[in-house]
C-alpha positions as CSV (number, residue, x, y, z in Angstrom):
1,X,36.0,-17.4,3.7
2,X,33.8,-16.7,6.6
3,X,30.1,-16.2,6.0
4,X,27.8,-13.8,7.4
5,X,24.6,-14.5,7.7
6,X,23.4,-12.6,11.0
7,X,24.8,-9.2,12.1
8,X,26.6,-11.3,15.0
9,X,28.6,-13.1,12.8
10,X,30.5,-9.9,12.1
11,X,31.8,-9.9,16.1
12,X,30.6,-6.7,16.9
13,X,30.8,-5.3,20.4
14,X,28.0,-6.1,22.5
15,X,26.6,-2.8,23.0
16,X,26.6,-2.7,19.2
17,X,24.9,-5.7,18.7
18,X,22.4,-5.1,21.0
19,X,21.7,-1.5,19.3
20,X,21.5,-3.4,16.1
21,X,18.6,-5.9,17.7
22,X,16.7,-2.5,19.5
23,X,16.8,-1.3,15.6
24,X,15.5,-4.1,14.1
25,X,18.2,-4.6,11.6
26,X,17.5,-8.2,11.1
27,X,19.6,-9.9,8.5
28,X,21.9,-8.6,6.9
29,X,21.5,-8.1,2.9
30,X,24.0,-9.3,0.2
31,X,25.9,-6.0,0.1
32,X,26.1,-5.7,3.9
33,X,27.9,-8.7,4.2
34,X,30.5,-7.5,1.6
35,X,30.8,-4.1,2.6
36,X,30.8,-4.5,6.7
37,X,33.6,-7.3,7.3
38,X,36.1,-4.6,4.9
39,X,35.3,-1.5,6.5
40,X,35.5,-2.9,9.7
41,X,39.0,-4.5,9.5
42,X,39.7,-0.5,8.3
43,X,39.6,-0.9,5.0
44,X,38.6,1.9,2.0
45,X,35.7,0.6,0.5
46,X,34.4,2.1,-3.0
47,X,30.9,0.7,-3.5
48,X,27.8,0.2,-5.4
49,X,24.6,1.0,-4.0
50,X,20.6,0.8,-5.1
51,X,17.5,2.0,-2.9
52,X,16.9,-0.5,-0.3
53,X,20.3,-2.7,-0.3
54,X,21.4,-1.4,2.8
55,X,24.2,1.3,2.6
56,X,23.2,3.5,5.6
57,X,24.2,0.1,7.7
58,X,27.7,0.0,5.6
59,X,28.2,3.6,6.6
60,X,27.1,3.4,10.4
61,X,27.8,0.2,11.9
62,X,31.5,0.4,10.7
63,X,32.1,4.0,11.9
64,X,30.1,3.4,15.3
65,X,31.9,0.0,16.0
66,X,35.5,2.2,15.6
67,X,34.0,4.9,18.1
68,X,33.0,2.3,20.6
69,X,36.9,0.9,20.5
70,X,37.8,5.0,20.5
71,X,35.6,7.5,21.8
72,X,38.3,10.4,21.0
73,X,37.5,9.2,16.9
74,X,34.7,10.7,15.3
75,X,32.8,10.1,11.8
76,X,31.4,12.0,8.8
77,X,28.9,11.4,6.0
78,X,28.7,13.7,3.3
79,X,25.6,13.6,1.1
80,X,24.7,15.4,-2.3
81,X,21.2,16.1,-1.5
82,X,19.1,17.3,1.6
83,X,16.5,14.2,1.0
84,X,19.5,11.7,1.1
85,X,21.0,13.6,4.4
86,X,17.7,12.8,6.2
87,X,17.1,9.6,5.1
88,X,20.0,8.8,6.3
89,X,19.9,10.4,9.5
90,X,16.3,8.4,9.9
91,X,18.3,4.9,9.7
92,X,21.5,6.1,11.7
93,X,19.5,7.8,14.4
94,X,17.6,4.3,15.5
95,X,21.0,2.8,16.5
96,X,22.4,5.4,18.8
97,X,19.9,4.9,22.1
98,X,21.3,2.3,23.6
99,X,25.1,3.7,22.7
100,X,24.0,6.8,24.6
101,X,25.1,8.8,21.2
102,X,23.3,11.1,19.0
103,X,23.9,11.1,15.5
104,X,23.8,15.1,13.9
105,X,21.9,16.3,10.6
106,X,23.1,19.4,9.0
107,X,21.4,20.7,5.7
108,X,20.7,23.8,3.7
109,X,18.2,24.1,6.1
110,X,20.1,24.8,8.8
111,X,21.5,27.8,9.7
112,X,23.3,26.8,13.1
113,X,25.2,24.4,14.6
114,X,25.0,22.2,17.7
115,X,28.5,22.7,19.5
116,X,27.6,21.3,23.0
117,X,26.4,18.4,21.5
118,X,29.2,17.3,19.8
119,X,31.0,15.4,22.6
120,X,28.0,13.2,22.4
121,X,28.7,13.1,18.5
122,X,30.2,10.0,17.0
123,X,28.6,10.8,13.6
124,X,27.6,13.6,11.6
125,X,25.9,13.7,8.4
126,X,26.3,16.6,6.1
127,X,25.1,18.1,3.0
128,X,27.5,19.4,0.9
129,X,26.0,22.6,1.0
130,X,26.9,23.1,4.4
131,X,29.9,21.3,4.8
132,X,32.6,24.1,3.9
133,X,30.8,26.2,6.6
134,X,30.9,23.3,9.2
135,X,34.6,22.7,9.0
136,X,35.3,26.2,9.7
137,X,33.0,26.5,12.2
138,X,33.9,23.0,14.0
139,X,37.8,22.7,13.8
140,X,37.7,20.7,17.1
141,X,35.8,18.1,16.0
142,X,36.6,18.0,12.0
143,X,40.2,17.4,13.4
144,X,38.9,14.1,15.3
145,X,37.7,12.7,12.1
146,X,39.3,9.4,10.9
147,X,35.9,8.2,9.3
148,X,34.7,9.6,6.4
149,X,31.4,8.6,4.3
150,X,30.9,10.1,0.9
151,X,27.3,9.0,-0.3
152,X,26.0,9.6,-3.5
153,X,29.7,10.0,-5.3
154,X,28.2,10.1,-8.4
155,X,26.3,13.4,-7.7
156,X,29.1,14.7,-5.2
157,X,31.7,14.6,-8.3
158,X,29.6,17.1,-9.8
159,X,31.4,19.7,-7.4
160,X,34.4,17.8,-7.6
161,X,36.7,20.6,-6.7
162,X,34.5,21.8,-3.6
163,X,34.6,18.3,-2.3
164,X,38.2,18.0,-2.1
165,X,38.6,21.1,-0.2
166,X,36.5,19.8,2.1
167,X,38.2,16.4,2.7
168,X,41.3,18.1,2.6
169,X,40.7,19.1,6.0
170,X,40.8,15.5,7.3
171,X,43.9,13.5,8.4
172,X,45.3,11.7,5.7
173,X,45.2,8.5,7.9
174,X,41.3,8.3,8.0
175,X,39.1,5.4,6.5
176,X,36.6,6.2,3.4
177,X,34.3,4.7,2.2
178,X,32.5,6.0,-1.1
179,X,29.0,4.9,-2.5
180,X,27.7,5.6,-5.8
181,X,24.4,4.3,-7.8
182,X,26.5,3.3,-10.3
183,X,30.3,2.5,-10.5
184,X,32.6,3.0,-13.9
185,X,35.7,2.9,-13.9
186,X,35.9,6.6,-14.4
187,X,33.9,6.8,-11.3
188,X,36.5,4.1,-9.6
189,X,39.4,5.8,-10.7
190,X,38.4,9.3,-9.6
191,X,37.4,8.0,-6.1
192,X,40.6,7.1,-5.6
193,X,42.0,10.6,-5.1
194,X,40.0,10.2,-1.6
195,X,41.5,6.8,-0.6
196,X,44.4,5.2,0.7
197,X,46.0,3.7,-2.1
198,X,47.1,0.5,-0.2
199,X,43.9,-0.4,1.7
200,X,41.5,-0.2,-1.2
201,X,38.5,-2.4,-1.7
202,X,36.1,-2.4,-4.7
203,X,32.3,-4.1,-4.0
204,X,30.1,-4.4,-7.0
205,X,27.4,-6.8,-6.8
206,X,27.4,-9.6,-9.8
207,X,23.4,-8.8,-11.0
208,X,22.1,-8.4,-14.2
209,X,21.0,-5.1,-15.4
210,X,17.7,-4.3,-16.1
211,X,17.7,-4.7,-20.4
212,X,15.4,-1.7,-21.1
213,X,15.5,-2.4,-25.0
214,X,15.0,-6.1,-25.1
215,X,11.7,-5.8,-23.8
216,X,12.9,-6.6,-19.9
217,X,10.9,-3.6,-19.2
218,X,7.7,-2.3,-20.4
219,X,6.2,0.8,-19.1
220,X,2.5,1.7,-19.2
221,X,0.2,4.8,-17.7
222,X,-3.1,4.7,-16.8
223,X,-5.3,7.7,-16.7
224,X,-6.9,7.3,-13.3
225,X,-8.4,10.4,-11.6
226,X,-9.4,10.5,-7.9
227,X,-13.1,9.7,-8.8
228,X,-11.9,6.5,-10.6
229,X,-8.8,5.9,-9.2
230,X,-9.0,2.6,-7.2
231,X,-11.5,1.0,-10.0
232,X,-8.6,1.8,-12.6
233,X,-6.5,-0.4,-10.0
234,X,-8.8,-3.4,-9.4
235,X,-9.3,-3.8,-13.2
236,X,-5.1,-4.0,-13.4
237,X,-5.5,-6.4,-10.5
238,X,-8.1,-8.6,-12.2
239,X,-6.4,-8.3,-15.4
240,X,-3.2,-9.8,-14.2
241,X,-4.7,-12.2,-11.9
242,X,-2.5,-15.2,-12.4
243,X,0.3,-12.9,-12.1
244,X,2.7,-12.2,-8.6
245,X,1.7,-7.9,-8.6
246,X,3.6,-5.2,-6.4
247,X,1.4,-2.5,-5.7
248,X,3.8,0.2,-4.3
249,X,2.7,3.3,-2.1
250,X,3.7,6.5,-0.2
251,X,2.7,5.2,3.2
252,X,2.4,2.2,5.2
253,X,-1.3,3.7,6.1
254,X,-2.5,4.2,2.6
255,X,-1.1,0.8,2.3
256,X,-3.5,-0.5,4.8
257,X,-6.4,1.1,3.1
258,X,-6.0,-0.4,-0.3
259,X,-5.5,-3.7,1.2
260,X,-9.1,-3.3,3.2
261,X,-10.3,-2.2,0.0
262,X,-9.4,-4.8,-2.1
263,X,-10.7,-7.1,0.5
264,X,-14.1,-5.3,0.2
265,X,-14.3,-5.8,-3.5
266,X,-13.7,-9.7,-3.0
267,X,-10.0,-8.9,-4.1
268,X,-7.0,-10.2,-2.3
269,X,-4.1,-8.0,-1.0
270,X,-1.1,-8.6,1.5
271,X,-0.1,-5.4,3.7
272,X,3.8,-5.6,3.6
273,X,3.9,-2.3,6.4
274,X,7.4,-1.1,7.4
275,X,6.3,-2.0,10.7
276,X,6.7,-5.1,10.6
277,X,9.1,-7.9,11.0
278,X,11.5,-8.4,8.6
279,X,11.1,-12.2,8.8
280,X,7.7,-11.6,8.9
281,X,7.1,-9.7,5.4
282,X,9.7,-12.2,3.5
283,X,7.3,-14.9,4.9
284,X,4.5,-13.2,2.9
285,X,6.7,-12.6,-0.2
286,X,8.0,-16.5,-0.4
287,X,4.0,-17.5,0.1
288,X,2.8,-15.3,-2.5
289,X,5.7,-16.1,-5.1
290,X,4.9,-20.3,-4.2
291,X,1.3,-20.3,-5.4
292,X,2.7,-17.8,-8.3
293,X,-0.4,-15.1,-8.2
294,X,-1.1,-12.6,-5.6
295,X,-1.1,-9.1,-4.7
296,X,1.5,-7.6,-2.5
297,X,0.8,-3.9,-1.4
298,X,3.6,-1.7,0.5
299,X,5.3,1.7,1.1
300,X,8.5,1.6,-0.9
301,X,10.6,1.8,2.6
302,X,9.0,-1.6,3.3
303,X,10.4,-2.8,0.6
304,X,13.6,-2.3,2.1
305,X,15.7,-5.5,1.9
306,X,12.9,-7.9,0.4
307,X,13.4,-9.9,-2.0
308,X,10.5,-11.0,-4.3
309,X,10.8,-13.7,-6.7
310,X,8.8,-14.4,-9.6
311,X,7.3,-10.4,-9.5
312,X,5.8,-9.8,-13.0
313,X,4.2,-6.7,-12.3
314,X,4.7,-3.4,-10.9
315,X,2.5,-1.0,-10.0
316,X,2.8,2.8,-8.6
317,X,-0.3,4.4,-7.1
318,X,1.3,7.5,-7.4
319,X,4.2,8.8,-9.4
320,X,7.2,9.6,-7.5
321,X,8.2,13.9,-7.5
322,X,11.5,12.8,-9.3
323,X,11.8,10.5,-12.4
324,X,15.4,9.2,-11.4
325,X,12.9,7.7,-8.0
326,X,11.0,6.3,-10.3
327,X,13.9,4.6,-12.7
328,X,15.5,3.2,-9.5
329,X,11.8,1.3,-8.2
330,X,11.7,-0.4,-11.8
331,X,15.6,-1.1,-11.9
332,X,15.3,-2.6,-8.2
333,X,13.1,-5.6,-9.4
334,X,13.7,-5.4,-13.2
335,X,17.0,-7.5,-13.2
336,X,15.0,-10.5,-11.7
337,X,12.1,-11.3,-14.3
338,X,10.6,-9.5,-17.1
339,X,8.5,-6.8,-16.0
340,X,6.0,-4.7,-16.4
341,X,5.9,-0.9,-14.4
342,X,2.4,0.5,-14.6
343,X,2.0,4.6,-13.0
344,X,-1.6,5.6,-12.6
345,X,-1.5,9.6,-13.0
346,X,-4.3,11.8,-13.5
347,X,-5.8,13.2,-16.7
348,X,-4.5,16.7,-15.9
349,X,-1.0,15.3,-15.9
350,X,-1.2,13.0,-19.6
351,X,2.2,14.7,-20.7
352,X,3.7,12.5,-18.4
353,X,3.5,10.0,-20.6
354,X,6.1,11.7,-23.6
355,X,8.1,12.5,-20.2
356,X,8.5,9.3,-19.3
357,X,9.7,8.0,-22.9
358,X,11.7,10.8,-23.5
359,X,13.4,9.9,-19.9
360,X,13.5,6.4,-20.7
361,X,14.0,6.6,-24.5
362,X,11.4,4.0,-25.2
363,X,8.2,3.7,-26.0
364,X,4.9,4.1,-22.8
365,X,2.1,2.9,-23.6
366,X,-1.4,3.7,-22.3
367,X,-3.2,1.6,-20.8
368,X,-7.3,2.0,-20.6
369,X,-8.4,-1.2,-18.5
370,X,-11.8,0.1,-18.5
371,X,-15.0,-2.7,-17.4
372,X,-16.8,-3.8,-20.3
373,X,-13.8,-2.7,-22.9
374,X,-11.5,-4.8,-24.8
375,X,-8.1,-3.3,-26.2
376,X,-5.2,-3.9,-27.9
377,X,-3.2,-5.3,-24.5
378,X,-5.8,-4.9,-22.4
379,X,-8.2,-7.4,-21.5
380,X,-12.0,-6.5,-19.7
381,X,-12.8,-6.5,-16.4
382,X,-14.4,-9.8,-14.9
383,X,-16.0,-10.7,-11.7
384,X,-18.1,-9.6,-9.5
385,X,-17.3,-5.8,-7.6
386,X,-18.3,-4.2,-4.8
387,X,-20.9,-1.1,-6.2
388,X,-21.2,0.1,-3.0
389,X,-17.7,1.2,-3.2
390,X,-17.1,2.5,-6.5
391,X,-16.2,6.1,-6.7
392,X,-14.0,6.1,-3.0
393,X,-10.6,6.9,-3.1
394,X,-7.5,7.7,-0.3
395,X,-9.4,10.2,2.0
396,X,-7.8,13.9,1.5
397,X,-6.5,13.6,5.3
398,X,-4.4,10.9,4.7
399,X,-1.7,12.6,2.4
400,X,-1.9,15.7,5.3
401,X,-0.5,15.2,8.6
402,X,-2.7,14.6,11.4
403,X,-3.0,18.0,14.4
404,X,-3.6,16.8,17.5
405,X,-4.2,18.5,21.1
406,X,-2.5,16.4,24.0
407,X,-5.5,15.4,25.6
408,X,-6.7,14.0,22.5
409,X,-3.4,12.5,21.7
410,X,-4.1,10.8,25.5
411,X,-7.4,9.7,24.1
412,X,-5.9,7.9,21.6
413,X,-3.6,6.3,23.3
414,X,-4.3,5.6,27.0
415,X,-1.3,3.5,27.6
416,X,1.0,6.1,26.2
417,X,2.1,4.8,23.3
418,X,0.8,5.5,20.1
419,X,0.7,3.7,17.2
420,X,0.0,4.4,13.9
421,X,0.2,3.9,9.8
422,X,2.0,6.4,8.4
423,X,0.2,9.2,10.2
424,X,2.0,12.1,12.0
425,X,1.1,13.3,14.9
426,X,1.8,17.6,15.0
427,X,1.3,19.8,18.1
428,X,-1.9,21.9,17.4
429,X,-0.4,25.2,17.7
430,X,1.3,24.0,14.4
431,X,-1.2,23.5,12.8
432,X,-1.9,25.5,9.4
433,X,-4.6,28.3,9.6
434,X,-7.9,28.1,7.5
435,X,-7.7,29.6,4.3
């Protein structure tokens, strides 16, 4: 059986491959290499897919390699949400330059469509919202269609009879392939209405499943507000000192900030920034999990394809805006060690802690890793800190995007590039007026 351990070993065209390299998909992960050599040998492919395993690279690099061989063939990806739609388009997006092809986004935010762009259109991602009003409006290129992508099948099945008068607009000799989180065989089975018959493939990982009630898991909150926010996180630090921790963030630039934080309180912290090098971050992991204690600190979309051995601890500087988020971060590491997931929320927001065990149906414990206290599972705070940073937190600005004049923006960047952490850079006429 032929192994694939680079995306060249998969004998895409060279245009591809070179896209692939500009987008600095590196290696592929374990369910690339399962998913990629079926659909591109035009197979049906029902498959199971986490955050950060890869499946916007199952969707695209199939579907773009077909278009390359046959520009009159076109591709579509339906999603269940506007979030997964973009996020998608986000990956996608960073392969077409270099094929001189533009990949389309069309939510419920959208209230017009982009005809004259659609000969330049090898893919289009849809929500579902919008799709019924798509096909009607874009017969000429819905009847190109011999690639279809249905992500999130789990939440698309929800509107199960919606979603096959959509496909049923396609040919009946296109290629599907179907994600879900979570694959029964009620799932399987009703995927299979939207699938050739005789070229179906099944991919489910081998992994163990996080055991929620054998103690795999254990949740805990801390009660940190913004004054005492990042002295609530040192004292988790230094109370699991001989332990591998994850600290995970919003941004790659707020990342940045607690690492230069935890270096000025004699604490240290590895910045794994999407930015950087695949090889480069894994490197960091395989040191930290070697000498068995560290701290790792990263945006969750750095985590993207990582794998971290020997991880005993989890931490969230913020709370995700959906609790399913939330479930998947723990369930993406939990299957590898026994874990514990730590959320630092604010005292206005305590009732997420009978949330969270009603969610979970098990027990959340609080956490009150306060200097100078001992608790039942808690131990005090020791070594020396930094007083003349107790009491700083995240600035305001950086959870607000940053409005910026050209000029400035030249300032900043002399060469013409610029580069940042997470930051935004916005037109100034955009920007919000005063209150």
């Amino acid at each position: 059986m032929a192994e694939y351990h680079r995306f060249e070993d998969f004998g895409l065209s060279r245009k591809l491959q070179e896209a692939v390299k500009e987008a600095r998909f590196e290696k592929p992960t374990e369910l690339q290499q399962q998913v990629i050599p079926l659909a591109l040998a035009s197979k049906d492919v029902i498959f199971e897919a986490r955050s950060g395993m890869g499946k916007s690279a199952c969707f695209s690099i199939p579907f773009l390699q077909h278009w390359l061989r046959d520009r009159s063939r076109t591709g579509l990806i339906l999603t269940a949400s506007e979030g997964a739609a973009k996020q998608m388009n986000k990956v996608i997006s960073r392969l077409c330059p270099l094929l001189k092809a533009r990949v389309l986004k069309f939510t419920g935010q959208d209230d017009y469509f982009y005809p004259e762009l659609l000969g330049k259109a090898p893919l289009v991602i849809l929500e579902l919202g919008v799709a019924d009003r798509f096909m009607r409006r874009e017969k000429e290129y819905v009847s190109h269609v011999q690639s279809l992508g249905l992500d999130e099948f789990d939440e698309l099945l929800k509107h199960e009879d919606q979603l096959k008068a959509i496909v049923s607009h396609l040919g009946a000799d296109r290629q599907t392939l179907i994600c879900a989180a979570t694959l029964t065989e009620q799932l399987v089975e009703r995927s299979r209405w939207f699938c050739n018959p005789g070229r179906v493939e099944k991919v489910q990982l081998a992994r163990r499943e996080a055991r929620w009630s054998d103690d795999q898991v254990k949740l805990y909150v801390v009660i940190a507000n913004e004054e005492d926010k990042f002295d609530r996180l040192t004292d988790l630090i230094r109370m699991w000192s001989d332990s591998v921790v994850l600290i995970v963030t919003h941004s790659d630039r707020i990342s940045e900030h607690i690492v230069d934080r935890l270096a000025s309180n004699r604490l240290g912290g590895e910045l794994l920034a999407y930015s950087m090098q695949l090889d480069a971050k894994q490197a960091i992991v395989d040191k930290v999990a070697q000498q068995g204690h560290g701290v790792l600190v990263g945006s969750e979309a750095a985590m993207n394809a990582l794998t971290i051995p020997k991880l005993q601890h989890l931490i969230s500087w913020e709370l995700p805006s959906q609790i399913d988020h939330y479930c998947r971060r723990i369930d993406r590491f939990a299957y590898q060690n026994p874990l514990s997931a730590t959320v630092l929320v604010p005292g206005s927001r305590q009732g997420v802690i009978r949330l969270l065990s009603s969610h979970f149906n098990c027990q959340v414990e609080r956490l009150d890793p306060k200097p100078g206290r001992q608790e039942a599972g808690t131990l005090a705070s020791e070594g020396p800190t930094d007083q003349t940073d107790s009491g700083k937190n995240i600035p305001e600005r950086f959870h607000k995007p940053v409005f910026a004049k050209p000029e400035e923006v030249k300032a900043l960047a002399p060469e013409g590039v610029v580069k940042t952490l997470g930051s935004k850079f916005s037109p100034a006429r955009k920007q919000c007026k005063p209150e």
